[in-house]
C-alpha positions in Angstrom: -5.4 37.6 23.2 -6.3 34.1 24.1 -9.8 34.1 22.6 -7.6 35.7 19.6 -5.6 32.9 19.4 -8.7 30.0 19.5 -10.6 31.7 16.8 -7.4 31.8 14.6 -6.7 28.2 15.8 -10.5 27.1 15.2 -10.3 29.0 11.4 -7.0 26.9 10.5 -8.5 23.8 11.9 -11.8 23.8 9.8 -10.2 25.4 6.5 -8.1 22.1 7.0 -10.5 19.8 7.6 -12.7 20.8 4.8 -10.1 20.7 2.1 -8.7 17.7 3.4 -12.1 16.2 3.5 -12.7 17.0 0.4 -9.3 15.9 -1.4 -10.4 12.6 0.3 -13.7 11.8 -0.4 -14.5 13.3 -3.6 -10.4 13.6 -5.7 -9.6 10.5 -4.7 -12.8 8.4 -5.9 -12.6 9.7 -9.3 -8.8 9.4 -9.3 -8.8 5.8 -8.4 -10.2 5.0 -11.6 -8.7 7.4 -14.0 -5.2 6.1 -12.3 -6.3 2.7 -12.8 -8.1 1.6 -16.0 -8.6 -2.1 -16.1 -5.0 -2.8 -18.5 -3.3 -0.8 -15.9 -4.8 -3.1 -13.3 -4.3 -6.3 -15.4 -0.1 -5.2 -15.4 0.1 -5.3 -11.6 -1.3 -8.4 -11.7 0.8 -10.0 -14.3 3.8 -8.4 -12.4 2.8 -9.9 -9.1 2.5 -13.4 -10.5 6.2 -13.1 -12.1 7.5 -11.8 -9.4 6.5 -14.8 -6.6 8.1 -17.2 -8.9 11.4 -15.8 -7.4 10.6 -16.5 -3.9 7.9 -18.2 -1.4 6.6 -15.0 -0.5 3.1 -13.7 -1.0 2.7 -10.2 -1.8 -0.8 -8.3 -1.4 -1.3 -4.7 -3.1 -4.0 -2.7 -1.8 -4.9 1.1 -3.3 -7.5 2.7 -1.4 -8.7 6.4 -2.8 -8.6 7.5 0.5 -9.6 6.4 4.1 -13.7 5.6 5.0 -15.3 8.4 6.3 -15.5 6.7 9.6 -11.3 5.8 9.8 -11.6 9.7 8.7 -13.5 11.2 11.8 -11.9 8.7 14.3 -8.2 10.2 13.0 -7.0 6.7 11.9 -3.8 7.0 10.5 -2.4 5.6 7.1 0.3 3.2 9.0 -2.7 1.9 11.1 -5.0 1.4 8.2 -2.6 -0.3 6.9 -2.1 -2.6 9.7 -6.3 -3.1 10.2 -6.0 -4.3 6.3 -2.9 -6.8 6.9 -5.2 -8.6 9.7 -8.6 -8.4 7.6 -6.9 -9.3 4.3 -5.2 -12.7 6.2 -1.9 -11.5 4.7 -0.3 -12.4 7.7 -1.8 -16.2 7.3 0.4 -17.4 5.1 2.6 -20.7 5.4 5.6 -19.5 5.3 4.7 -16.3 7.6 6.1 -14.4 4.6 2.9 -12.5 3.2 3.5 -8.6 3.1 0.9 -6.0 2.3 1.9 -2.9 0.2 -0.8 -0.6 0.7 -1.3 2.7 -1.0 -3.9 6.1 0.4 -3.9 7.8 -3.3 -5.5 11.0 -1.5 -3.3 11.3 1.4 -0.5 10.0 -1.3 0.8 7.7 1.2 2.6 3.9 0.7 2.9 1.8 3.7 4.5 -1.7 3.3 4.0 -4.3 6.3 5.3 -7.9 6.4 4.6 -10.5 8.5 6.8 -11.8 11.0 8.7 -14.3 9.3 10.2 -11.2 7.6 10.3 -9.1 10.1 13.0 -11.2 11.5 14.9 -10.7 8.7 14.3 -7.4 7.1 14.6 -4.1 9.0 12.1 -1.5 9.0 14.7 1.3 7.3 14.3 -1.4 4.4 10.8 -0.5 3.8 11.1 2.6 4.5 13.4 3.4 1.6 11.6 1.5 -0.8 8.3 3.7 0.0 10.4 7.0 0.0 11.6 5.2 -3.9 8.3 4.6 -4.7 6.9 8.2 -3.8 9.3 10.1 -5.8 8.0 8.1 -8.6 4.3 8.3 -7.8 5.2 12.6 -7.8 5.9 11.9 -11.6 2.4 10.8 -12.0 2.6 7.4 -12.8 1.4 5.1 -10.2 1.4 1.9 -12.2 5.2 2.2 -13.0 5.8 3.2 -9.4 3.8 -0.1 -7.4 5.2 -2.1 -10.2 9.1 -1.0 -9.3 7.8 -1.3 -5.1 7.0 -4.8 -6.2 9.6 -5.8 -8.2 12.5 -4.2 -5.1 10.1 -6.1 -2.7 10.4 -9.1 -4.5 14.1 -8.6 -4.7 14.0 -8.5 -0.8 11.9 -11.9 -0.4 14.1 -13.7 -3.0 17.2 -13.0 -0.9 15.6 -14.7 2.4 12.2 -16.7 0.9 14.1 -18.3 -2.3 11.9 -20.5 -4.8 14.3 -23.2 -5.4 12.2 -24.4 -8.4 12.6 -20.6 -9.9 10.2 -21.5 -12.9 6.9 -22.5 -11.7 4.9 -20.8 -9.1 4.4 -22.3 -6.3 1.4 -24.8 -6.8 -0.6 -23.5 -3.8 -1.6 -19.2 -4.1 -2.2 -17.9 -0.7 -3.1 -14.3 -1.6 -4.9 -13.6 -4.6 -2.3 -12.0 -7.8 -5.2 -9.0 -8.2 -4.6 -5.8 -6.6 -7.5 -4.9 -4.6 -9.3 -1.5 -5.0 -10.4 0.6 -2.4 -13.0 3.9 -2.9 
């Protein structure tokens, strides 16, 4: 019964990890670009630079197709690919401490959002955490663009309540993060 039990167990295991390594490393490469054509790119930008002239935040947006195969075999999770990007991007270095990352796994269909701790202080995790469930239900319609480009916009919302730009019309003179969405296969 027992040796029963590990073949079944072994069986599941590998179907899983074949199809899930598949659906990551080949779907998610060719998705990244068909989801993402360069005007689609160049809208996320543009909405990123709008939306920091509400607040003294900086915003980061990083899609990845899916996770290296190295994060992949060592079981790194989304949430903590996430957090390895928030150091190695610097989006926790900025002035302010109010830089927050929203990162995206297109093959695991994941949306993490960290901020740093300026925000953290002032913001609540359950925030985030509706605003990725939000964005999810929009990404399940298909259109990713639409869907980062409302996450940023109730992000924004969240950072102009406690990070106001006094000014309101000009962008701050000084970009921390760079406007681009970065691009991960």
């Amino acid at each position: 019964m027992q040796a029963e039990l590990s073949k079944f167990f072994t069986e599941v295991f590998s179907k899983f990890f074949k199809v899930h390594f598949l659906k990551c490393f080949f779907f998610g490469y060719w998705e990244l670009n068909q989801i993402f054509p360069e005007s689609n790119r160049a809208r996320i930008a543009e909405s990123i630079s709008l939306s920091e002239r509400q607040h003294t935040g900086e915003i980061c947006i990083c899609v990845e197709a899916a996770l290296d195969l190295l994060d992949f075999l060592r079981g790194i999770t989304v949430r903590e690919k996430a957090e390895m990007l928030f150091s190695s991007l610097r989006v926790w270095d900025t002035e302010t401490n109010a830089g927050v990352l929203i990162y995206i796994n297109l093959a695991d269909r994941s949306l993490e959002i960290l901020a740093d701790r300026g925000i953290a202080t002032k913001v609540n995790d359950q925030q985030w955490h509706e605003i990725c469930e939000l964005t999810k239900t929009t990404f399940q319609s298909g259109d990713f663009t639409q869907g980062i480009i409302e996450c940023l916009n109730s992000v924004s919302k969240i950072l102009a309540e406690h990070f106001p730009n006094d000014s309101g019309t000009v962008k701050r003179s000084i970009n921390e993060l760079s406007d681009q969405p970065i691009f991960k296969r």
